[in-house]
C-alpha positions as CSV (number, residue, x, y, z in Angstrom):
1,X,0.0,0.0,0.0
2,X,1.3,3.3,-0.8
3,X,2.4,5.5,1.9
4,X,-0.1,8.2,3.0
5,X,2.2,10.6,3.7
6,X,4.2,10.2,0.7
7,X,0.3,11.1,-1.3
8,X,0.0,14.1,1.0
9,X,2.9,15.7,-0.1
10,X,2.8,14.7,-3.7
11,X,-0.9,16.6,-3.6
12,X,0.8,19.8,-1.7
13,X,3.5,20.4,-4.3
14,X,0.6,20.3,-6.9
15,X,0.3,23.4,-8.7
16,X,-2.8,23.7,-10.8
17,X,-4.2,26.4,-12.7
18,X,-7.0,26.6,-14.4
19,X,-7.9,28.9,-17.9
20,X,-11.4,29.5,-19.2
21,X,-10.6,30.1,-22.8
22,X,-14.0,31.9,-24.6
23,X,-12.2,33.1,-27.8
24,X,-13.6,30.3,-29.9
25,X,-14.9,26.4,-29.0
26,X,-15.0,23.4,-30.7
27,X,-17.5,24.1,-33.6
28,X,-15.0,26.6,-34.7
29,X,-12.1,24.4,-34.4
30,X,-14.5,21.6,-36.3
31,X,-15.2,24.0,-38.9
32,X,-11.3,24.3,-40.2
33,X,-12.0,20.5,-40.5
34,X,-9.7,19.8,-37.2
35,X,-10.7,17.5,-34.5
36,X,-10.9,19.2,-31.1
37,X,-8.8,16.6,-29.5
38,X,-5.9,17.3,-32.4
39,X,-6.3,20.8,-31.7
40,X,-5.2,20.3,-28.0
41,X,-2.8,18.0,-28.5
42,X,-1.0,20.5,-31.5
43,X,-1.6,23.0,-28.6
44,X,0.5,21.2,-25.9
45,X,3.4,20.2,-28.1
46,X,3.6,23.5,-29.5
47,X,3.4,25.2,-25.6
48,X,6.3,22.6,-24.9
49,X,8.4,23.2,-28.0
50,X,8.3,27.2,-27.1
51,X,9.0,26.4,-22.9
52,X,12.0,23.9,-23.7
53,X,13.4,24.3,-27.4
54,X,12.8,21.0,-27.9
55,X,9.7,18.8,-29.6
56,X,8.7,16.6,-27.2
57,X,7.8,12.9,-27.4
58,X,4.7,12.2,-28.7
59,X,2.7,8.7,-28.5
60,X,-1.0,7.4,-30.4
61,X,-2.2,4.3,-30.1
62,X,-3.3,3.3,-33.9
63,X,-5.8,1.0,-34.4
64,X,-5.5,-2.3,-36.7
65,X,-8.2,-3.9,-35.5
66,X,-10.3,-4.3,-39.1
67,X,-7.8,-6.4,-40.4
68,X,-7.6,-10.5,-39.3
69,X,-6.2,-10.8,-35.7
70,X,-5.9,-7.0,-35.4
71,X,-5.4,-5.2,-32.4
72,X,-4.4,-1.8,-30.9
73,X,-0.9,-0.6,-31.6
74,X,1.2,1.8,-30.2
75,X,3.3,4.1,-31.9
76,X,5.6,7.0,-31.6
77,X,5.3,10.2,-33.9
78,X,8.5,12.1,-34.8
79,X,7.4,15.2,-36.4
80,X,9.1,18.1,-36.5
81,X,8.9,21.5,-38.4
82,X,11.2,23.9,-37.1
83,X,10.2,27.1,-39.4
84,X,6.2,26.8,-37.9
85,X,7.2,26.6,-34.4
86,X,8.7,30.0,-34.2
């Protein structure tokens, strides 16, 4: 069992803040023929690309499970276009 006090403390050095963003919502971001979910994602790699100079590591689970025996795979992205992140 993990240690209570060991939770505690991971819960006090939380920091969480919290934006209500009213500029635009999904049925724009659906009307430029994006998913919302794509949208975020693009969001958060591009925030971390700008904090740390870096493109971070990116995973998607792909799924193959129409063909015979298929299942869910995993699989990394490597994308990476240095002229749009600036």
């Amino acid at each position: 069992m993990v240690n209570r006090i060991f939770i505690f403390r991971l819960v006090d050095d939380l920091n969480l803040t919290v934006l209500d963003f009213t500029d635009f919502g999904k049925e724009f971001i659906k009307s430029q023929k994006v998913s919302p979910d794509s949208f975020v994602q693009l969001a958060i790699q591009l925030a971390f690309y700008r904090m740390h100079g870096v493109p971070g590591a990116t995973y998607e689970s792909a799924s193959t499970r129409v063909y015979q025996e298929g299942r869910t795979e995993g699989k990394t992205d490597h994308i990476y276009v240095k002229d749009q992140c600036n």
